[in-house]
N, C-alpha and C positions, 0 to 999 in steps of 0.2 A: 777272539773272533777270527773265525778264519774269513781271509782275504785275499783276491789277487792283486790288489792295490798294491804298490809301493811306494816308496819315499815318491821315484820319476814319474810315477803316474797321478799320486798326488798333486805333487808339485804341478807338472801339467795341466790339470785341471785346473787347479785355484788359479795359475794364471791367464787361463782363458777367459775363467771367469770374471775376475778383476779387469783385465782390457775391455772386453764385452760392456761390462757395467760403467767403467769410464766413458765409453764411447756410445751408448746409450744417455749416462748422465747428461753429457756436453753437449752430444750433437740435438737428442730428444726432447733434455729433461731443462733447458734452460728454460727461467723465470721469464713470465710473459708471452712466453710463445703459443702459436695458434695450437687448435688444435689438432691432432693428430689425422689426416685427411684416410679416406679408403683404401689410395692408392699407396699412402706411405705405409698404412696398416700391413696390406700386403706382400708389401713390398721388406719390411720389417720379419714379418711371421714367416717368408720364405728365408732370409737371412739364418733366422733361429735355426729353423727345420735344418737348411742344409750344413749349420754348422754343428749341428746334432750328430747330424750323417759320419761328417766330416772327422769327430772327436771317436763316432765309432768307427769307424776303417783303420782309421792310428789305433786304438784300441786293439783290434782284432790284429794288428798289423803287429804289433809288440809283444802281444801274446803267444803268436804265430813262431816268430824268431827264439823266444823265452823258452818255453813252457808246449809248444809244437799245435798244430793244426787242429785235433780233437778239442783242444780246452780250449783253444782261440772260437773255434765255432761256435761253442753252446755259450759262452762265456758274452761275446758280442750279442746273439742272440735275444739272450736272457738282457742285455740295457735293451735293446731294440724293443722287446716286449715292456720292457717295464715302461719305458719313454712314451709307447701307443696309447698303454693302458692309462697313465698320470695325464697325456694329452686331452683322454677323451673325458674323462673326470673334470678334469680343467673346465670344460664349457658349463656342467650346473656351476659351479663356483664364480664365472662370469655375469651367465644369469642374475645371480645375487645381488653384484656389483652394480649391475643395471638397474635394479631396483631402489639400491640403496642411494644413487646419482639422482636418480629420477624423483624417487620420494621428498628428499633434502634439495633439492631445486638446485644441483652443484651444476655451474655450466662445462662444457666439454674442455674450453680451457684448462680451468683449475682438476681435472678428474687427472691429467696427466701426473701434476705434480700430486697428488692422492698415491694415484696407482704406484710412482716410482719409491717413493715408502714402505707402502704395501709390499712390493715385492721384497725389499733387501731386507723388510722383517719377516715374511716367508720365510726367505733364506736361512735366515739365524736360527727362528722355530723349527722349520721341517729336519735341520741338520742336529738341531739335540734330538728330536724326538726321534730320527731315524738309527742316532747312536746306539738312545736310550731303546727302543726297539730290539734292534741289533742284539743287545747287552743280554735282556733280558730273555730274548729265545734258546742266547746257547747257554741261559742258566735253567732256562725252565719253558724246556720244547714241548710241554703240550699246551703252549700258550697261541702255538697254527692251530689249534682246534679252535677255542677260542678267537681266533680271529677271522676262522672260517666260520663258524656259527655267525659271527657280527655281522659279515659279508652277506650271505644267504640272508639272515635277519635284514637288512638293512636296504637289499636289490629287490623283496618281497615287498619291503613297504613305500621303496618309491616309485615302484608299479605305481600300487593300490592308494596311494596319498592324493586326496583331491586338493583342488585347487583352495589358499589361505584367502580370504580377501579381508581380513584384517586387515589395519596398516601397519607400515613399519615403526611407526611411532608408538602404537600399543604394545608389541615386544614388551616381556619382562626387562631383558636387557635393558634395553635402550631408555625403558623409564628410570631402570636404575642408574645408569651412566648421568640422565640429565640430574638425576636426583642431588649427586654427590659430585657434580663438575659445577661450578660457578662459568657460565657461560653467556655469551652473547647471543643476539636474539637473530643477528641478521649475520652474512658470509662477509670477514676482513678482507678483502681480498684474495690473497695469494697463503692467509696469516693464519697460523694453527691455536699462535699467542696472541694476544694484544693487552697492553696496561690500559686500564681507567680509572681515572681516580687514585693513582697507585696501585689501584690491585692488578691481579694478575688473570684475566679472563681467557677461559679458552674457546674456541668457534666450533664454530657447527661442522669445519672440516674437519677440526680435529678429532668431531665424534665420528665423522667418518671412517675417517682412519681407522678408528681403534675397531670400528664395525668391520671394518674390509681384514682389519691382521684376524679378527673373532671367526669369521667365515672361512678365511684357509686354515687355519685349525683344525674348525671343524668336520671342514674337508679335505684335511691330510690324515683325520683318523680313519676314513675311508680306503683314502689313496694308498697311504704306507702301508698297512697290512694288503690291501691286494698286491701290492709289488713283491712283499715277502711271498707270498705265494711262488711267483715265478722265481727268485733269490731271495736267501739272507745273507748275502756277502754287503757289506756295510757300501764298496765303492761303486757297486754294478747302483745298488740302492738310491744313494743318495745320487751319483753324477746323474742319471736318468731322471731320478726326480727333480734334480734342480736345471736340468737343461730343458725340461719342459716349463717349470714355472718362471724362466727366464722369458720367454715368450708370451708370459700371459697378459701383459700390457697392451699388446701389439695386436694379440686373439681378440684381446676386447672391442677397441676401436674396428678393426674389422666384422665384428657378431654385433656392434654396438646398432646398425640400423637394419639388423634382418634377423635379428635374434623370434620375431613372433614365426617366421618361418621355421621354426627348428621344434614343431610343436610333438613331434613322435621321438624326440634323440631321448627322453627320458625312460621312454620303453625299452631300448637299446642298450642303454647304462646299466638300467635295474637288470637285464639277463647279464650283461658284462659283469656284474659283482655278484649274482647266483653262481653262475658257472665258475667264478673264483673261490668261490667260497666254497664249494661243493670239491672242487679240487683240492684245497687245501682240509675237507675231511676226509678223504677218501684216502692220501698221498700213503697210507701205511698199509694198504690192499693194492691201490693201481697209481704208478707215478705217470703223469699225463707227460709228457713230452715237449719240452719249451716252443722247439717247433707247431706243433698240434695246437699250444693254447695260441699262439701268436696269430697261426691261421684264422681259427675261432674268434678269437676279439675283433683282428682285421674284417672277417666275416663279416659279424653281425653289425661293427661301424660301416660298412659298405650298404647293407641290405636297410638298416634304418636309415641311412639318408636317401635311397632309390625310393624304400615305403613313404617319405617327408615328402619327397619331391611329385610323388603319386597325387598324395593327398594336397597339396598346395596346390597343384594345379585344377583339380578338383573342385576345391575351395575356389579358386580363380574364376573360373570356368560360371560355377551358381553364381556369386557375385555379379559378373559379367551378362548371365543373364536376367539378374531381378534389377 
């Protein structure tokens, strides 16, 4: 796999990571603590963002010194795009989350200690599958067709996808999960396990759980092949995508009470995964320019939350008058 990554910049990175996740664990993630307030949300999610920033300037700064100014640029670039694009994916995967809290009656408290799970098994999945990715394009490169087809396929249909109003309890999944877990009927508290009787019963968080790691999965097969679009360099890859879903704990509680506001960002996604996907069919007639797509993604996230904020007020507005 070619790479600009090194040993130092690896190295780098995992220990950002690692303090990061210490200092989230301890300060955030202790047992019994309230829950995560609007203001701390915020206040968290600008953390992230500017440490994202922060990893790319050293980035671009070391490459700059290394390897000279041309390759520092497109190189920085290309996380900065990967990072926007995994960000704004991020929020249907949130979405989900919300439903799955709300369905399962989990109160806000224990959603923290959920989420802090969720994410560092994120971690461990999106990094094989981004290897395994990686691996497999420089053995068999017409598989960006293939994952621009998906893209295109996939930005098509969550246009046009109406609303499910099944519950989440009807899921094949979820039936199957209760099926084959011996579980308790009501939330242990804080408790994934709990013994009775001797045996070993699991709770209704823990089916959470396994629901919340089942959904970023399912929405890193999205993510990951759109970021190959902009790169297949395995570090640009993976540090952008995991310095976005570092933050997603943080995105949640802040989206967690305005989420019915964000009712047009899905129109905006679904052209975000066209336009990637269509890119990455085309890349052997016209290479689109990391800059150009960057603009474009930035673009059309701009323009769908001014159209969201049009219509919200709109919506405001009727309401206000009936």
């Amino acid at each position: 796999m070619n790479t600009v990554g090194t040993p130092l910049l690896w190295g780098s990175f995992a220990i950002v990571v690692i303090i990061m996740l210490a200092i989230d664990l301890l300060l955030q993630g202790r047992r019994g603590s309230h829950a995560m307030s609007m203001k701390q949300a915020a206040a968290w999610s600008l953390v992230w963002v500017t440490l994202s920033l922060l990893f790319n300037a050293a980035f671009w700064w070391y490459l700059t010194e290394t390897q000279g100014r041309a390759v520092a640029d497109t190189q920085a670039l290309a996380f900065l795009t990967g990072y926007l694009i995994e960000k704004a994916l991020a929020v249907d995967n949130v979405f989900v989350w919300l439903m799955l809290f709300s369905y399962f009656a989990i109160p806000a408290a224990l959603q923290r200690r959920v989420l802090i799970y969720g994410v560092l098994g994120a971690i461990v999945l999106r990094t094989f599958m981004i290897f395994a990715g990686s691996w497999l394009i420089t053995q068999f490169s017409w598989l960006l067709y293939v994952f621009g087809a998906f893209l295109l396929f996939t930005g098509v249909k969550m246009a046009l996808a109406k609303e499910d109003d099944s519950g989440i309890g009807d899921k094949p999944m979820v039936r199957w999960l209760r099926g084959h877990l011996r579980m308790t009927d009501t939330i242990e508290n804080e408790h994934f396990f709990v013994r009775k009787n001797g045996l070993l019963f699991a709770t209704p968080l823990f089916l959470v759980l396994i629901l919340v790691e089942i959904s970023d999965v399912i929405f890193a097969v999205d993510s990951i092949p759109a970021i190959f679009a902009v790169t297949t360099d395995p570090f640009i890859v993976l540090t952008s995508n995991l310095f976005a879903i570092l933050g997603l704990r943080a995105m949640y509680f802040l989206l967690a009470g305005v989420a019915e506001r964000f009712s047009m960002l899905k129109y905006g996604l679904s052209i975000i995964l066209v336009f990637i996907g269509v890119k990455m069919l085309i890349v052997d007639f016209y290479h689109i320019p990391i800059a150009i797509s960057l603009g474009v993604v930035f673009g059309i996230l701009v323009l769908t939350l001014l159209i969201n904020t049009w219509v919200n007020r709109r919506n405001d507005r009727k309401n206000t008058a009936s």
